[in-house]
N, C-alpha and C positions, 0 to 999 in steps of 0.2 A: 504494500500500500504506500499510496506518498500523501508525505507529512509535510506540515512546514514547524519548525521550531521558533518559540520567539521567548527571548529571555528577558524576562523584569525585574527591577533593584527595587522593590518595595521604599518609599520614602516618607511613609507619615504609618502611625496604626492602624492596622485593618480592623476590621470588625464588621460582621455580617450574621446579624441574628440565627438561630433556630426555625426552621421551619413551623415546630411545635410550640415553637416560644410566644412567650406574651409582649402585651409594650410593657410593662412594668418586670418582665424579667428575662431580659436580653441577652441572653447566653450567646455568645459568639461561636461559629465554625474555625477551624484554623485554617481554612483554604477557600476560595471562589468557589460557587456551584459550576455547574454547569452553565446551569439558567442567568445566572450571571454574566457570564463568561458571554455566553451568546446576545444575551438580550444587551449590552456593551459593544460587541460587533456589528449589530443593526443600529446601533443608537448612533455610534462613529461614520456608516454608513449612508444614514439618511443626513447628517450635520454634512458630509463631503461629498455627497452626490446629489443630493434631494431626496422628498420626501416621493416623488415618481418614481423613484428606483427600490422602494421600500419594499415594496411585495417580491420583486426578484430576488435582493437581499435575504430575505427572510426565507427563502426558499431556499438559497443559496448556504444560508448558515445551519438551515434545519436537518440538512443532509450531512453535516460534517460530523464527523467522529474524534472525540477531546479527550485528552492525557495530560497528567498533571506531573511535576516533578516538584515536591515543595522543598520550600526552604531550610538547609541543613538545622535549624532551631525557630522554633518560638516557644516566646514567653508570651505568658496568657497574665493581665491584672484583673479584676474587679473589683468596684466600688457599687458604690449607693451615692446615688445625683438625685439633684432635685429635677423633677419636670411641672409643663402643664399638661394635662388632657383636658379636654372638651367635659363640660360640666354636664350631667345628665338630670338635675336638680331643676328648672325653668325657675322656682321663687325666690332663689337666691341672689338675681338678677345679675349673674354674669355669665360671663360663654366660657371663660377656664378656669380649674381649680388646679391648685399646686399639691400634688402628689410627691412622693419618694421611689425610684425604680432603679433596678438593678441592670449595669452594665458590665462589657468584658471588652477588653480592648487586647490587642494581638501584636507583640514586636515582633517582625517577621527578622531570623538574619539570615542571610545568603540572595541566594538569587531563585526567584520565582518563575520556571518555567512552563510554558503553554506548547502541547503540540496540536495539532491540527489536522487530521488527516481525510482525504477523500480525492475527487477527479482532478488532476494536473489542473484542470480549465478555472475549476469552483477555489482553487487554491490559490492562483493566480490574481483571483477577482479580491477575495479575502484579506491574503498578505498584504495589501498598501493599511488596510482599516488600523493593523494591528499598535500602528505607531500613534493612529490618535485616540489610542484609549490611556486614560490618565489615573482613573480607578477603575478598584473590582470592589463591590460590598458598598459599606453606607460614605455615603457621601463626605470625602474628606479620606478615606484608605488609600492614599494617592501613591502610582506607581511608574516610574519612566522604566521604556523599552531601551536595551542597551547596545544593542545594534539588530542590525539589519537580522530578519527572520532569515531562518538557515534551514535548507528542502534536504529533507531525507527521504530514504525510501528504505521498508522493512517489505521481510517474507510474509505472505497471506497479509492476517489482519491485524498482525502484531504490532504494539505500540514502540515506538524507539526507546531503546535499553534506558535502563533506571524512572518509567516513565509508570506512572499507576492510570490504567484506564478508565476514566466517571463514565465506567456501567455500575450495574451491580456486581459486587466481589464476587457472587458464584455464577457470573456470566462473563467473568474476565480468564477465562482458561485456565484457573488457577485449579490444582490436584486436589488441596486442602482447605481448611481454612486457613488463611496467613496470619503471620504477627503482626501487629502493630496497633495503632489507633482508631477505632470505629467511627465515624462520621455519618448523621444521614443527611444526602445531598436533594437538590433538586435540579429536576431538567426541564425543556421543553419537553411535552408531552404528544406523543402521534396526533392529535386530535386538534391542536391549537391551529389558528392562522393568524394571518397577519390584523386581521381586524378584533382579533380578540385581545392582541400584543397589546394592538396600537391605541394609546391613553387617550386618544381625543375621540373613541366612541365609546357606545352606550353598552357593548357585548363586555360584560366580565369573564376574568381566568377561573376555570373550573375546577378546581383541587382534585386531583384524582385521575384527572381527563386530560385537563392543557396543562398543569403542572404536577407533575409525579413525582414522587419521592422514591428514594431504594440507599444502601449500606454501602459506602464506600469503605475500606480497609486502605490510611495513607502508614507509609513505612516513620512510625514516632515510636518514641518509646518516652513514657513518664519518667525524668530524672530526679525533680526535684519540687515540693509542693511543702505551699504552708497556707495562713491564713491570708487571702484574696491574692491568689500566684498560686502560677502552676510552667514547670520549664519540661519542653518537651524538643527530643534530638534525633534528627535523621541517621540511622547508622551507618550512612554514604559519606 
């Protein structure tokens, strides 16, 4: 299969909620979803092409098959922040109330890589997007690309060496279960289109259908944990 490789220097804290998670208790993932990953590549897409080009795009990205190489360490914080949410109360006469919610923020170190694999042509059209994406997760995870994406090619449908495929772990050719760290990820779902994506209509995502969930297994191992931290290391 051919891939294109694109390597990222993470430069601010990631953080990207739980799929399960609440707003008041924000548990972070240590890596991009998929659905991230993707919905990032359309979003750079239609800013550098137009919003005419958005359905091709989308077709374009929804075909692609994604591999992750995370970063040789993170370190995981959590705190307690103040927020607002929207008041559900009408007599108290205001629109927010100040609440207490739990955060987790993500120091990534090393280098975060994306591969990318499917038809030479669909790869071609992809690789310029890769440079204008600047985060993955909540707004502010900011990461620069560090050079030019690099095309490789594997046997059958195998990912490029040290690379974890975002399928599900017992759909990623592996014998057994593996070591490491369990994750559950999201992806675009078979079922989605681009008008379900796209925020300026009225069709919402369907949990289940346009966005699905399944167990990624990333190669971490827990080193070192106390109270609000947690340090976790790529054995690579």
């Amino acid at each position: 299969m051919h891939w294109v490789i694109a390597r990222f220097q993470p430069v601010g804290l990631f953080s990207l909620r739980h799929g399960e998670a609440t707003s008041t208790g924000g548990k972070s993932l240590l890596v991009p979803t998929p659905f991230a990953i993707r919905t990032a590549l359309l979003d750079a897409a239609i800013r550098v092409r137009g919003v005419a080009w958005g359905p091709r795009a989308f077709e374009t990205i929804k075909a692609l098959r994604l591999a992750l190489r995370p970063p040789r360490r993170a370190a995981v914080t959590g705190l307690f922040t103040k927020v607002l949410k929207p008041e559900r109360e009408e007599t108290r006469g205001r629109a927010m109330q100040q609440t207490i919610a739990f955060r987790e923020y993500v120091h990534l170190e090393g280098t975060l890589a994306l591969a990318l694999g499917g038809e030479p042509t669909s790869l071609e059209e992809v690789a310029p997007l890769l440079a204008h994406i600047t985060y993955l997760g909540k707004r502010g995870s900011f990461l620069q690309l560090l050079e030019p994406p690099e095309p490789v090619e594997t046997q059958g449908d195998r990912p490029p060496e040290g690379f974890v495929p975002l399928v599900p772990w017992d759909q990623a050719g592996a014998a057994a279960f593996p070591l490491g760290h369990l994750q559950r990820l999201d992806d675009w779902g078979p079922d989605l289109t681009f008008d379900r994506v796209n925020v300026y209509t009225s069709e919402g995502i369907r949990p289940g259908r346009d966005r699905v969930r399944f167990d990624v297994v990333l190669p971490y191992r827990l080193v070192r944990a106390g109270r609000g931290f947690a340090v976790y290391v790529s054995p690579d």
